[in-house]
C-alpha positions in Angstrom: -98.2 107.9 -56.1 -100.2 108.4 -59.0 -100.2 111.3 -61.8 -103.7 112.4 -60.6 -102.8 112.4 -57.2 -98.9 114.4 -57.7 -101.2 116.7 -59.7 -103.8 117.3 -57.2 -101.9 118.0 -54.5 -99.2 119.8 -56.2 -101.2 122.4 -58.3 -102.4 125.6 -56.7 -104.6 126.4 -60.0 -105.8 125.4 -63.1 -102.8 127.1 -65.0 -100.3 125.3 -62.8 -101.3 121.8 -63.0 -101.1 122.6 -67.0 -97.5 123.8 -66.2 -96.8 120.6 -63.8 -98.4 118.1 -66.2 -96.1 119.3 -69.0 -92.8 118.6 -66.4 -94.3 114.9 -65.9 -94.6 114.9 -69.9 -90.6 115.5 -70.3 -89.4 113.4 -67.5 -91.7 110.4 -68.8 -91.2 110.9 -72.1 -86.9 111.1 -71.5 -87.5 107.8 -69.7 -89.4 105.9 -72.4 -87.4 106.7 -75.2 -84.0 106.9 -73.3 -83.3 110.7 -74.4 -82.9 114.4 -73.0 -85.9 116.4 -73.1 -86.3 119.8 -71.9 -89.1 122.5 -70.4 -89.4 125.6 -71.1 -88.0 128.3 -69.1 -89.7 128.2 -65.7 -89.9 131.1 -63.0 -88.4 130.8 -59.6 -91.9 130.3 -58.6 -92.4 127.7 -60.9 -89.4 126.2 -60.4 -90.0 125.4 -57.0 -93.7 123.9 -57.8 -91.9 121.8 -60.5 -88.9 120.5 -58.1 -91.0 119.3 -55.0 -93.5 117.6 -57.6 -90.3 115.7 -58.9 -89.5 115.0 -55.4 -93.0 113.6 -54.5 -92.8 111.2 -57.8 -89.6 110.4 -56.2 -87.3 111.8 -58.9 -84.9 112.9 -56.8 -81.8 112.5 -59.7 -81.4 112.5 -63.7 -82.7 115.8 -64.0 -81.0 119.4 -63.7 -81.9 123.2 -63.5 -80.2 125.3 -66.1 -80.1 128.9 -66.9 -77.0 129.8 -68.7 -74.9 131.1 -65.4 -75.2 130.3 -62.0 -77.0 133.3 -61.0 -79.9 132.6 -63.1 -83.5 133.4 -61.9 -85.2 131.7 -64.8 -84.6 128.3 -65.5 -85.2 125.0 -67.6 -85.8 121.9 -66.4 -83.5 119.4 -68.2 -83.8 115.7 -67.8 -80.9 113.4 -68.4 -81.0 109.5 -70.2 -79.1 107.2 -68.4 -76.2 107.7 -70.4 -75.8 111.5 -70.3 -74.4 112.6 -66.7 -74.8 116.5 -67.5 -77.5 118.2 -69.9 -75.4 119.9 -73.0 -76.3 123.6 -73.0 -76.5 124.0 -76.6 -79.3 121.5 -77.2 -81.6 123.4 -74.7 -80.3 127.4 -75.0 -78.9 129.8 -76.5 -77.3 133.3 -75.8 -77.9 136.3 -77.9 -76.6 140.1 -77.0 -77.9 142.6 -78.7 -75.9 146.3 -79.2 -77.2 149.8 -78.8 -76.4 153.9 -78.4 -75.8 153.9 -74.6 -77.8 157.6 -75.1 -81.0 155.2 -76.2 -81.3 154.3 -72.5 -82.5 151.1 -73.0 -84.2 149.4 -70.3 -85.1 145.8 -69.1 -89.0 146.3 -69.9 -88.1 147.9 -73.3 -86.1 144.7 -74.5 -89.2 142.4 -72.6 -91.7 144.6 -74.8 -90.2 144.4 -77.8 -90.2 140.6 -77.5 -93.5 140.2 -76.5 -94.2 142.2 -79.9 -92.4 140.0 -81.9 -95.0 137.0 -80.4 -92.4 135.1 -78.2 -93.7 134.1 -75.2 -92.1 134.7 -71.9 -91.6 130.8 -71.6 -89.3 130.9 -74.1 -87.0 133.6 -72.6 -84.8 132.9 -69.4 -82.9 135.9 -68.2 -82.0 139.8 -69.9 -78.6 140.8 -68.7 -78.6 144.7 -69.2 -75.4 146.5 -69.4 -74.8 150.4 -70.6 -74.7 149.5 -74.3 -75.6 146.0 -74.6 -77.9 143.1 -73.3 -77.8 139.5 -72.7 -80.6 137.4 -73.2 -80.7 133.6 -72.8 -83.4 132.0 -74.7 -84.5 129.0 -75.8 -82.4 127.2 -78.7 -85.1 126.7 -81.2 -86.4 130.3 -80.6 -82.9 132.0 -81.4 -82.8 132.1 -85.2 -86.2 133.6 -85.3 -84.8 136.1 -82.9 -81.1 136.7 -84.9 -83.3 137.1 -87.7 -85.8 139.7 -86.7 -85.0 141.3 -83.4 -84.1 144.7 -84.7 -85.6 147.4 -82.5 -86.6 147.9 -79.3 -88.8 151.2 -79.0 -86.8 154.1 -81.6 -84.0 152.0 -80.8 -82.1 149.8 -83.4 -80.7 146.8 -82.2 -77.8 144.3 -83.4 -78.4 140.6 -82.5 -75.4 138.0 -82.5 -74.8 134.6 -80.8 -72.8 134.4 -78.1 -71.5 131.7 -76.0 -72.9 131.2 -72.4 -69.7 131.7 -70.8 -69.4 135.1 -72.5 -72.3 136.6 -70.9 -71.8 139.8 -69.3 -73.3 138.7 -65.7 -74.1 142.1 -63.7 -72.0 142.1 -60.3 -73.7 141.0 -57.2 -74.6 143.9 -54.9 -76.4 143.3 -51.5 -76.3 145.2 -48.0 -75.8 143.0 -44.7 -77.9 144.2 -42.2 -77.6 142.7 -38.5 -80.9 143.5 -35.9 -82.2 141.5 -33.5 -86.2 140.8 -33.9 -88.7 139.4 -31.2 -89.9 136.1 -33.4 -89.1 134.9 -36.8 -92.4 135.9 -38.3 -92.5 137.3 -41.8 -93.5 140.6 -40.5 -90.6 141.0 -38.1 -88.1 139.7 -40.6 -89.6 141.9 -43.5 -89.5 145.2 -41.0 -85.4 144.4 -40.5 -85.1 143.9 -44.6 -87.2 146.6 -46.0 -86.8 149.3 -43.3 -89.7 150.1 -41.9 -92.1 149.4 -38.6 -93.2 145.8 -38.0 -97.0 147.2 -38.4 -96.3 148.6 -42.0 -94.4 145.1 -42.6 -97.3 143.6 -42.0 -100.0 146.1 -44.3 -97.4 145.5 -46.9 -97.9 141.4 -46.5 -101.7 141.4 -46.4 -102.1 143.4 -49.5 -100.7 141.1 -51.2 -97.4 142.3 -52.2 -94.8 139.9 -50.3 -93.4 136.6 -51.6 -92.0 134.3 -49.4 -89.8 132.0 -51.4 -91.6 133.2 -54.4 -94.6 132.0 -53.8 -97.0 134.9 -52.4 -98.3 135.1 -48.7 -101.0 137.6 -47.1 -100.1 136.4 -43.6 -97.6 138.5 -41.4 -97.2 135.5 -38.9 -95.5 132.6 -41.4 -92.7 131.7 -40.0 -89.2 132.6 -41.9 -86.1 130.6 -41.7 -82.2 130.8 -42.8 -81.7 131.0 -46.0 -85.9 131.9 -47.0 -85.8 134.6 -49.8 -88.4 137.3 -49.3 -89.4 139.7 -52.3 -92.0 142.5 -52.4 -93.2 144.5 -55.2 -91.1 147.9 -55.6 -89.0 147.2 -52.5 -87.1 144.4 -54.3 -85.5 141.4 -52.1 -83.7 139.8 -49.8 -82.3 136.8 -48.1 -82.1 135.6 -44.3 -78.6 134.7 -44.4 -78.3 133.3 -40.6 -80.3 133.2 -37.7 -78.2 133.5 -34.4 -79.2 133.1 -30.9 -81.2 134.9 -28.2 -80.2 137.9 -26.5 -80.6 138.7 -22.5 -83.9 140.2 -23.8 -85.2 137.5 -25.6 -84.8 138.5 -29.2 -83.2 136.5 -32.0 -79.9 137.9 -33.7 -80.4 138.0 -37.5 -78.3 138.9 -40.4 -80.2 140.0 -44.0 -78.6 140.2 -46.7 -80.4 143.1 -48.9 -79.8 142.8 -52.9 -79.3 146.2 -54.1 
């Protein structure tokens, strides 16, 4: 398949097939001059976009998702040369952590704020790791000596920037909720009613105003289906996970679990 053709049936918009065209860039460019190249960070949504356009150009290996830990939500794309079996963190990221007063009460959007201020671009940021008096921010490794060098506040807060290795990254604990229910069909509204507690028919309101992702990519429609393992997200509610699908009761339903992060 050609590029035009990936492109036009991958991209959902203008600004993605810019996105997707710059992932074909990297892995062509690796493959002609025999050398790791690197995106940007990418969003989950992105990420997925990018992955099944690699899989439709039949890329299938010599390329890998990194984010600094396993748990990452933003990741880069890293493509491999045929002599490198695993992409080598420190040419693609870096990890900073930055130290505060725990009474500043720093949050998540003050650290993304005072970034944004500084001109970096969200691209060029993976994950921040908030802890009381401290946060962890993976970023791209020719953006971190700008950062070292004048990340100093966030809001009235002062902040202290140092490099830290990737494995040193305080990683917030995992919290979710297992929830078991049975439902009548494995639509998104029944599913979503089950993982955000409420009735099926304000499941559904919440989908078709637009604030439900399936898989991160949005949906308006309370009847697409939802399987094992699908990750549902909705704005203010937070997310959750359909960790396994069982079988029918005498009734008729279907047995769920959902696994609710907290």
């Amino acid at each position: 398949m050609d590029r035009k053709t990936l492109l036009d049936r991958a991209a959902r918009d203008a600004e993605s097939r810019v996105l997707l065209a710059h992932v074909l860039d990297k892995a062509e460019q690796c493959r002609a001059r025999n050398m790791p190249t690197h995106t940007d960070f990418l969003s989950p949504a992105e990420l997925r976009d990018a992955t099944e356009l690699l899989h439709a150009a039949k890329l299938h290996d010599g390329w890998a998702a990194v984010g600094g830990y396993d748990r990452a939500e933003r990741r880069m794309l890293c493509f491999l040369p045929d002599w490198q079996e695993e992409p080598d963190l420190a040419d693609c990221l870096s990890a900073l952590r930055v130290r505060y007063r725990a009474e500043e009460g720093i949050t998540h959007r003050d650290l993304l704020g005072s970034l944004m201020a500084l001109g970096v671009v969200r691209a060029k940021l993976g994950d921040i790791l908030v802890s009381e008096s401290s946060a962890d921010v993976i970023v791209c490794a020719d953006a971190a000596e700008y950062l070292l060098r004048e990340w100093t506040g966030a809001g009235h807060a002062k902040l202290a920037a140092e490099r830290i290795e990737p494995d040193e990254l305080a990683v917030p604990e995992l919290k979710v909720k297992e929830i078991r229910d049975t439902v009548a069909t494995l639509r998104l509204d029944a599913v979503a009613s089950t993982g955000f507690a409420m009735s099926r028919a304000k499941a559904a309101e919440l989908i078709v105003s637009g604030r439900v992702q399936l898989n991160h990519r949005e949906t308006v429609k309370p009847d697409a289906p939802v399987a094992q393992g699908d990750v549902v997200s909705a704005r203010g509610l937070g997310k959750f996970e359909l960790a396994e699908v069982g079988g029918l009761s005498k009734k008729g339903r279907t047995a769920i679990c959902v696994r609710r992060y907290l």
